[in-house]
N, CA, C and O atoms as a GROMACS GRO file, in nm:
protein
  256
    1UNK      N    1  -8.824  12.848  -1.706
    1UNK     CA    2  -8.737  12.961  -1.680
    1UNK      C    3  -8.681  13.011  -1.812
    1UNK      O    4  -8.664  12.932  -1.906
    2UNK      N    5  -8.651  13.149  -1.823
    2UNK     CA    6  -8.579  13.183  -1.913
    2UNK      C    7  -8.456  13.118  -1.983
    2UNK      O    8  -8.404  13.017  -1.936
    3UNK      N    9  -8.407  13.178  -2.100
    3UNK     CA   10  -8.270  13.144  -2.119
    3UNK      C   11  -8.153  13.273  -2.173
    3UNK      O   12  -8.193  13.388  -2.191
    4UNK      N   13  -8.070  13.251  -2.184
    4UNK     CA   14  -7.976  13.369  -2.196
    4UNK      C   15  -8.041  13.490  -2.335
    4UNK      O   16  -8.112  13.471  -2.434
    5UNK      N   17  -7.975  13.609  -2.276
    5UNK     CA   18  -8.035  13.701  -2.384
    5UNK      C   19  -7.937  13.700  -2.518
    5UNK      O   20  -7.814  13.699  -2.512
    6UNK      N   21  -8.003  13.702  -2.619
    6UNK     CA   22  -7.881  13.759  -2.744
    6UNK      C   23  -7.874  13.881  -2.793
    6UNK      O   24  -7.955  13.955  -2.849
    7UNK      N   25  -7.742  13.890  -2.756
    7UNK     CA   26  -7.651  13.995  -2.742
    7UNK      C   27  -7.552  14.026  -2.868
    7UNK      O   28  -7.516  13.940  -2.947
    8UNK      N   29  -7.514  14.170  -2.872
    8UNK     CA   30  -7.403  14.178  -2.998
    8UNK      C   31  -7.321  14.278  -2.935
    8UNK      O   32  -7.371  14.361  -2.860
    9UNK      N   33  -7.188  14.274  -2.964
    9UNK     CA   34  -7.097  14.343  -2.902
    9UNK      C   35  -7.014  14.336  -2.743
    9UNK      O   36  -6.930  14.411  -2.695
   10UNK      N   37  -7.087  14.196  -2.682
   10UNK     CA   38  -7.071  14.170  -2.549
   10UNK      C   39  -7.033  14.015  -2.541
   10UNK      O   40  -7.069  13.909  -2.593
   11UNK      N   41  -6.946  14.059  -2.455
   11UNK     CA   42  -6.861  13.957  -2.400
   11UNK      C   43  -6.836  13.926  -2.284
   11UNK      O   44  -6.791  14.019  -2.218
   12UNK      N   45  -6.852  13.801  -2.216
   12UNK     CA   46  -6.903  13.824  -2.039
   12UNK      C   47  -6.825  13.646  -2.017
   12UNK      O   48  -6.791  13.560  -2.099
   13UNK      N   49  -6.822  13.651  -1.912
   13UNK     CA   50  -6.791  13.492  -1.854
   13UNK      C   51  -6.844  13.481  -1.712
   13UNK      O   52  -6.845  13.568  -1.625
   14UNK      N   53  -6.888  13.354  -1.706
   14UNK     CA   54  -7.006  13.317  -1.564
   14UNK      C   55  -6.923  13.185  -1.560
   14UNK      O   56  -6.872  13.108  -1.641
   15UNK      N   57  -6.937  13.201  -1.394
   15UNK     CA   58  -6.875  13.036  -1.320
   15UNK      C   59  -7.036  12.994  -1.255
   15UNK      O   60  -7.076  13.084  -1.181
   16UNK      N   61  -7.092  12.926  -1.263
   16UNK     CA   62  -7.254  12.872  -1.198
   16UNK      C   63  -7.228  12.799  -1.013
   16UNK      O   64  -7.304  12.769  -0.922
   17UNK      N   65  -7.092  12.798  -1.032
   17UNK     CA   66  -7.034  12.740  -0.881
   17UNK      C   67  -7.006  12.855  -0.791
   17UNK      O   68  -7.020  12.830  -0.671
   18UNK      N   69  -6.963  12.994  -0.828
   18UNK     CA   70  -6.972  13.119  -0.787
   18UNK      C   71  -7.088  13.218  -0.758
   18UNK      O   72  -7.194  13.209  -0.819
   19UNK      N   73  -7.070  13.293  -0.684
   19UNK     CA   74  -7.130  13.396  -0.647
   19UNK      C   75  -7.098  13.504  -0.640
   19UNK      O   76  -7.059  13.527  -0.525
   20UNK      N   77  -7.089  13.642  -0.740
   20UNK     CA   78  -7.178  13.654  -0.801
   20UNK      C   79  -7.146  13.567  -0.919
   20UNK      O   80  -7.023  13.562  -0.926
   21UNK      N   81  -7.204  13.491  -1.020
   21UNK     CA   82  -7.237  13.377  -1.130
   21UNK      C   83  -7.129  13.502  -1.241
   21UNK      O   84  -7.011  13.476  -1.265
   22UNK      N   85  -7.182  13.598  -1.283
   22UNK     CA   86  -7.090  13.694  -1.359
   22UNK      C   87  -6.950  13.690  -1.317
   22UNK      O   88  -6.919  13.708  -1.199
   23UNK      N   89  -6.870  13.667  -1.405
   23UNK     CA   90  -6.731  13.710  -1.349
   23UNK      C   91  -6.665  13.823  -1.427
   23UNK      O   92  -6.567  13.879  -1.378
   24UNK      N   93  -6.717  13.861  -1.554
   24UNK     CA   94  -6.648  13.973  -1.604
   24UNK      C   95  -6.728  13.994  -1.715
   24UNK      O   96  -6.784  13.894  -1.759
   25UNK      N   97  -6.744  14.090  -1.765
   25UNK     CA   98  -6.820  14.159  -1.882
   25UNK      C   99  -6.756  14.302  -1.934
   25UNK      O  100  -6.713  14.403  -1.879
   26UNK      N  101  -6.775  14.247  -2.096
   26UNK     CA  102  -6.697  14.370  -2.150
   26UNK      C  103  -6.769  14.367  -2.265
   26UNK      O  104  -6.828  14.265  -2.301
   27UNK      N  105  -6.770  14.498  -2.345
   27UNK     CA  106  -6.806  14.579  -2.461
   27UNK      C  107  -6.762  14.596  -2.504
   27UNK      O  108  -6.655  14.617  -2.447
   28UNK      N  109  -6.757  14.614  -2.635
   28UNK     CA  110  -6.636  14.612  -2.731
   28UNK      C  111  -6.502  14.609  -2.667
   28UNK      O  112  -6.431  14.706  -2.640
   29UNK      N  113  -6.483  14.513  -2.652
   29UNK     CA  114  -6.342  14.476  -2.536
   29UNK      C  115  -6.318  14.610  -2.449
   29UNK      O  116  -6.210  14.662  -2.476
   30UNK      N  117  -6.370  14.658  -2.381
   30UNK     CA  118  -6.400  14.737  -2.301
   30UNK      C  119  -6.466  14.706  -2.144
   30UNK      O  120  -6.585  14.713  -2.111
   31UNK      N  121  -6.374  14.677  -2.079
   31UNK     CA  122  -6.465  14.621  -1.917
   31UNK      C  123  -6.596  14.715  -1.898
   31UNK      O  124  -6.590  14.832  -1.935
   32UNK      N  125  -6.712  14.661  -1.841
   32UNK     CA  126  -6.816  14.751  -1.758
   32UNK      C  127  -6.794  14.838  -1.669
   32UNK      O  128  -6.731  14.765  -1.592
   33UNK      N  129  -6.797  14.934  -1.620
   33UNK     CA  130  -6.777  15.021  -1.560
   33UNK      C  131  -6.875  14.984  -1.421
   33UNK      O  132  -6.969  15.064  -1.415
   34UNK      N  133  -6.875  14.888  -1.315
   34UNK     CA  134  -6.957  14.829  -1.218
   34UNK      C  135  -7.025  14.991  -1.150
   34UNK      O  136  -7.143  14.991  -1.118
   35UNK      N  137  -6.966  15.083  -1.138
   35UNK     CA  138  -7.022  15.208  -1.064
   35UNK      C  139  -7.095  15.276  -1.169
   35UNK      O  140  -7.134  15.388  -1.134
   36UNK      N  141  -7.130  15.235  -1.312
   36UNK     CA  142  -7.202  15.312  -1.373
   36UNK      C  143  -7.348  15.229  -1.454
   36UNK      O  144  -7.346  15.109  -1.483
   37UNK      N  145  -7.468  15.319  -1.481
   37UNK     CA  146  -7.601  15.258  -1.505
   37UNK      C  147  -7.537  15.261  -1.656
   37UNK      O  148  -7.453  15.337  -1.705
   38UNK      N  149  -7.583  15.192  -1.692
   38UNK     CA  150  -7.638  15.170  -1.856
   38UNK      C  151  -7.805  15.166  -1.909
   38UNK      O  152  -7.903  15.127  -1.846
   39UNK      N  153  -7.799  15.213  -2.027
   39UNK     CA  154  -7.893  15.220  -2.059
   39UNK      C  155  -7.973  15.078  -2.221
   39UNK      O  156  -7.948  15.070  -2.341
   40UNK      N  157  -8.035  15.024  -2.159
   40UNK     CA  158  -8.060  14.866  -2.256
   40UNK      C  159  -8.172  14.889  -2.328
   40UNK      O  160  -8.255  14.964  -2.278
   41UNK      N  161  -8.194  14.836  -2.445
   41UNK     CA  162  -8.348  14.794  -2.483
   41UNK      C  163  -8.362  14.664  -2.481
   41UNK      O  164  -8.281  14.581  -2.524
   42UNK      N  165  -8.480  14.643  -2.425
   42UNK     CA  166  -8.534  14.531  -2.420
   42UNK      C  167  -8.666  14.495  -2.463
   42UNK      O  168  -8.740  14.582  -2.418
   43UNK      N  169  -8.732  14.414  -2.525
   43UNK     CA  170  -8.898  14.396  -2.535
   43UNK      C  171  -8.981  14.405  -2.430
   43UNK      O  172  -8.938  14.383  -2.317
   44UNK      N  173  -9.100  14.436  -2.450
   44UNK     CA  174  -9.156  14.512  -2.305
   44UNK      C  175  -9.194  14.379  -2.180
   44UNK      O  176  -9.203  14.376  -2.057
   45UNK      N  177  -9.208  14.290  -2.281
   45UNK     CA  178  -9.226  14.179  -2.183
   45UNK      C  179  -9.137  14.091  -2.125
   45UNK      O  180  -9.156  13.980  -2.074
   46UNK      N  181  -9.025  14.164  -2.140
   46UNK     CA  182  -8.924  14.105  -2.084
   46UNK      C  183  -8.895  14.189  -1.967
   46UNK      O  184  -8.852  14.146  -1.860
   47UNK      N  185  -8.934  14.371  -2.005
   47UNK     CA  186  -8.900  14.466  -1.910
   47UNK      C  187  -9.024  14.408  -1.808
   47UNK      O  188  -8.978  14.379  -1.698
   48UNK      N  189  -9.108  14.395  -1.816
   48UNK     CA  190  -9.208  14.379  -1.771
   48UNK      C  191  -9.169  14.179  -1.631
   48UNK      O  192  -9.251  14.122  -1.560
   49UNK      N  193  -9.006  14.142  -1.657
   49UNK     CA  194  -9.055  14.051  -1.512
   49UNK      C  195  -9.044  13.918  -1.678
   49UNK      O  196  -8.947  13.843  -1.669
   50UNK      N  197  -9.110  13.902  -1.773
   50UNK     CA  198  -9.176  13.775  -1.795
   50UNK      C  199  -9.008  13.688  -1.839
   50UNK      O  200  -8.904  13.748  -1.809
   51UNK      N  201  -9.000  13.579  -1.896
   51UNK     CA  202  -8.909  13.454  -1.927
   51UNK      C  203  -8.803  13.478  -1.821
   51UNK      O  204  -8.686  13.500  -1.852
   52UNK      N  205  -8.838  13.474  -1.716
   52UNK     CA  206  -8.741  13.451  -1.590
   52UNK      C  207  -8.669  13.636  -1.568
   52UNK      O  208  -8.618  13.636  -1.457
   53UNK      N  209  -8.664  13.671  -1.584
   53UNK     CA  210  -8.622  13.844  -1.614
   53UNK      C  211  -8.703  13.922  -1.493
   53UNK      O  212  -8.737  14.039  -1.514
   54UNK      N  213  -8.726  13.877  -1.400
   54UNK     CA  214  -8.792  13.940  -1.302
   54UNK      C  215  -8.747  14.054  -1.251
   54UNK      O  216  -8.808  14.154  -1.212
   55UNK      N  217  -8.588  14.018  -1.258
   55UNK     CA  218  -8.524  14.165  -1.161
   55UNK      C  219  -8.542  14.287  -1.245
   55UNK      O  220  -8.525  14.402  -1.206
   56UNK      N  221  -8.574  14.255  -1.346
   56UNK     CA  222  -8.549  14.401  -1.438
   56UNK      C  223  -8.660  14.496  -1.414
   56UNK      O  224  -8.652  14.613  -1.452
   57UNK      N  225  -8.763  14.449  -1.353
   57UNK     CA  226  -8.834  14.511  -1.285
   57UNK      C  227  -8.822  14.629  -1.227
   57UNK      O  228  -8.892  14.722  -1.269
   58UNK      N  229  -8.740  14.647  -1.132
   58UNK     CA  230  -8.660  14.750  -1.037
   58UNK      C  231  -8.631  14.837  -1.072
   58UNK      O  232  -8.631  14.941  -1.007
   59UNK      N  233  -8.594  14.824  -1.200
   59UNK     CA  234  -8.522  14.960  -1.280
   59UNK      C  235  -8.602  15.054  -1.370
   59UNK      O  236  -8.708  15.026  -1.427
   60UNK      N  237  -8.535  15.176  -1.375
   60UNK     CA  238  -8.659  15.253  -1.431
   60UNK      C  239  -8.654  15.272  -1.533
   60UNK      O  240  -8.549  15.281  -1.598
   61UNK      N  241  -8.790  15.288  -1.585
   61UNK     CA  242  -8.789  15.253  -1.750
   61UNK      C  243  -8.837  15.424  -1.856
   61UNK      O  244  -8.930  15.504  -1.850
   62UNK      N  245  -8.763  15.416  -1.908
   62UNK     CA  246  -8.753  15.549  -1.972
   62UNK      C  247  -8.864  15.560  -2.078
   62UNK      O  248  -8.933  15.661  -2.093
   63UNK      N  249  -8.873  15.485  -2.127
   63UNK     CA  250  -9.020  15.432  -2.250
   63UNK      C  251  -9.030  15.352  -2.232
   63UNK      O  252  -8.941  15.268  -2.222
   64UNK      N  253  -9.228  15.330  -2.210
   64UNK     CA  254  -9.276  15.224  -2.182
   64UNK      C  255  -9.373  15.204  -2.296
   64UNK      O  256  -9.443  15.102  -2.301
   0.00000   0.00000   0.00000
């Protein structure tokens, strides 16, 4: 399975005993906005499902 992504500028906290596992995420100390998309880069094989990243699948990809 995968392991966590590295990240710059983000700041998040996860309980693994909870559901949802996320408990808060912020950007430049800035909370996420849960009602709004963001836009990520990622390597294609990661967009693509592979090192455990499956869900990212779903989403639509602007350049492929």
């Amino acid at each position: 399975m995968g392991s966590f992504l590295l990240i710059s500028g983000i700041k998040y906290a996860y309980d693994l005993t909870k559901t949802p596992r996320i408990q808060s995420v912020e950007w430049n100390g800035v909370p996420l906005d849960v009602d709004r998309f963001y836009t990520v880069a990622l390597p294609s094989y990661m967009a693509n499902g592979a090192d455990g990243y499956d869900f990212i699948k779903q989403y639509q990809k602007i350049v492929d």
